[in-house]
Short mmCIF file of the C-alpha atoms (twelve columns), coordinates in Angstrom:
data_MODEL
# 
_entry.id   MODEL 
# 
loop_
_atom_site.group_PDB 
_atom_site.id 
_atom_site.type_symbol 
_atom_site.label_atom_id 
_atom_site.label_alt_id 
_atom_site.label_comp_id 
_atom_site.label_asym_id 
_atom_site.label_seq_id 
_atom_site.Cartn_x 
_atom_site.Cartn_y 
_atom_site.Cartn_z 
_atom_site.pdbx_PDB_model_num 
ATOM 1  C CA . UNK A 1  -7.447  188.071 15.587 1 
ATOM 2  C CA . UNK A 2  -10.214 187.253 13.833 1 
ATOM 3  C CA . UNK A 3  -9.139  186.623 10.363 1 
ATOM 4  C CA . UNK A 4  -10.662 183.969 9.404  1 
ATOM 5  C CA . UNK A 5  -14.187 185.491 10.541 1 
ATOM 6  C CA . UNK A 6  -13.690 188.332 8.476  1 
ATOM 7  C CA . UNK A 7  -12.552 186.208 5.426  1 
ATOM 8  C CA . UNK A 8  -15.589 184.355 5.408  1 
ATOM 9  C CA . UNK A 9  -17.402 187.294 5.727  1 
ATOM 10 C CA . UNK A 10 -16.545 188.338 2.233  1 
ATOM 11 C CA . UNK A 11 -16.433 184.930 0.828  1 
ATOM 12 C CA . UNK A 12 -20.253 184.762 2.098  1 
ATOM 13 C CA . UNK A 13 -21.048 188.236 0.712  1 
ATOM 14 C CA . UNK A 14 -19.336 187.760 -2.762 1 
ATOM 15 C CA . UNK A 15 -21.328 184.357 -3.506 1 
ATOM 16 C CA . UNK A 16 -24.392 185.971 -1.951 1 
ATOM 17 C CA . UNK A 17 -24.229 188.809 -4.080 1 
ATOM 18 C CA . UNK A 18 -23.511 186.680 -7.250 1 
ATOM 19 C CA . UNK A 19 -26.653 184.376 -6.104 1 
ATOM 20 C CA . UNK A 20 -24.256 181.589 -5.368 1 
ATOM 21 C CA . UNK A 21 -24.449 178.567 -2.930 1 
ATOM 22 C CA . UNK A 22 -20.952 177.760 -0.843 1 
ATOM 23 C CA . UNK A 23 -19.974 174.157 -0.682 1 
ATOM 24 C CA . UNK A 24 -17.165 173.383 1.335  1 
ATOM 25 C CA . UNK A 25 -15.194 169.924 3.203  1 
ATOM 26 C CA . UNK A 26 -13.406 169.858 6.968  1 
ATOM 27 C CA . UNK A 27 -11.735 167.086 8.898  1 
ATOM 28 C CA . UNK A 28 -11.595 169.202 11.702 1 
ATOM 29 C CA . UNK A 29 -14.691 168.711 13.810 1 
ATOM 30 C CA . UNK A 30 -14.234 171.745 15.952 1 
ATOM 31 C CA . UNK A 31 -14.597 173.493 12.922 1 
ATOM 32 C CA . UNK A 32 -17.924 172.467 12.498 1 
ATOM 33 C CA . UNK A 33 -19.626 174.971 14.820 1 
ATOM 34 C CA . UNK A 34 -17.701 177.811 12.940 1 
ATOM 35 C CA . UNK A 35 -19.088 177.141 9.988  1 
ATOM 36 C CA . UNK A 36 -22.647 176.509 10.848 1 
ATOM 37 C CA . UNK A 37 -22.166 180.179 12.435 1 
ATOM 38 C CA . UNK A 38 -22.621 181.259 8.352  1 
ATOM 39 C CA . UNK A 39 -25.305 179.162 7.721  1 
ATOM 40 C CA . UNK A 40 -23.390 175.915 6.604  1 
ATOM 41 C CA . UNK A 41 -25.288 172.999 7.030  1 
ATOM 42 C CA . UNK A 42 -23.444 169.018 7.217  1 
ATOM 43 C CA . UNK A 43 -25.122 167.193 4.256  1 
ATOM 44 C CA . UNK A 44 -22.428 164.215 4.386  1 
ATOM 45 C CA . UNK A 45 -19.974 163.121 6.819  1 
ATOM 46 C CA . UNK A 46 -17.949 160.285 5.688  1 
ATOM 47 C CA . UNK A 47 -15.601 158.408 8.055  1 
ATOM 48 C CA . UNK A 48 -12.109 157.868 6.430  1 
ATOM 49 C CA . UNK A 49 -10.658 155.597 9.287  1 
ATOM 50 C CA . UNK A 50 -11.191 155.381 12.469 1 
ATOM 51 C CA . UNK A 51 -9.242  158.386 13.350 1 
ATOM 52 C CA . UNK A 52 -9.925  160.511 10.317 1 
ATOM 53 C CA . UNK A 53 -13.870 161.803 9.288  1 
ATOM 54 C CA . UNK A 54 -14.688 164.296 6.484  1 
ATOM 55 C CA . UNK A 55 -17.898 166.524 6.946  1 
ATOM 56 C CA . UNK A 56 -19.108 168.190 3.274  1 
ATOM 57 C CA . UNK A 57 -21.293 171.027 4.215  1 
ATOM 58 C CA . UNK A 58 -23.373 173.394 2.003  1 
ATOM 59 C CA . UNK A 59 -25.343 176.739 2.384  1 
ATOM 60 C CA . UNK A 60 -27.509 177.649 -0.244 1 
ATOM 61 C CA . UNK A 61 -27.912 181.611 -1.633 1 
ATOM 62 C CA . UNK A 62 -30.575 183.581 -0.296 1 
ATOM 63 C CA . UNK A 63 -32.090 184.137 -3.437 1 
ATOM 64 C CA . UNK A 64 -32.464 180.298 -3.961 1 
ATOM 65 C CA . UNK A 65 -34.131 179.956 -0.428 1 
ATOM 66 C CA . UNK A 66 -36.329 182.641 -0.854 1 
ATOM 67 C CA . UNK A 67 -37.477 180.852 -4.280 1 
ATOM 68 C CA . UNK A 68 -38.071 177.674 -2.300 1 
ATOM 69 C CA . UNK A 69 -40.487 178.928 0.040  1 
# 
């Protein structure tokens, strides 16, 4: 259906409009690619046991990359 597309959507568009990096934590690995679709990046993945891992993943504002370059 698409939902959760759409709800990131305007999760994405709220913070970017407020200047705001999005931080956010899966266990799911398929999820992974979903998220890098929005511009999430892994900046820690942090194995839990052998059948559990946690990925943190961040994607910074627009405004603060365009100050960075």
């Amino acid at each position: 259906m698409g939902i959760g597309k759409k709800l990131m959507n305007l999760f994405i568009q709220e913070a970017d409009s407020r200047g705001l990096p999005c931080y956010l934590e899966t266990q799911n690995p398929s999820n992974l690619g979903f998220y890098e679709s929005f511009g999430f990046s892994v900046v820690k993945q942090i194995e839990i046991s052998s059948e559990l891992r946690s990925w943190s993943m961040v994607r910074l504002s627009p405004l603060h990359e365009h100050k960075n370059r």
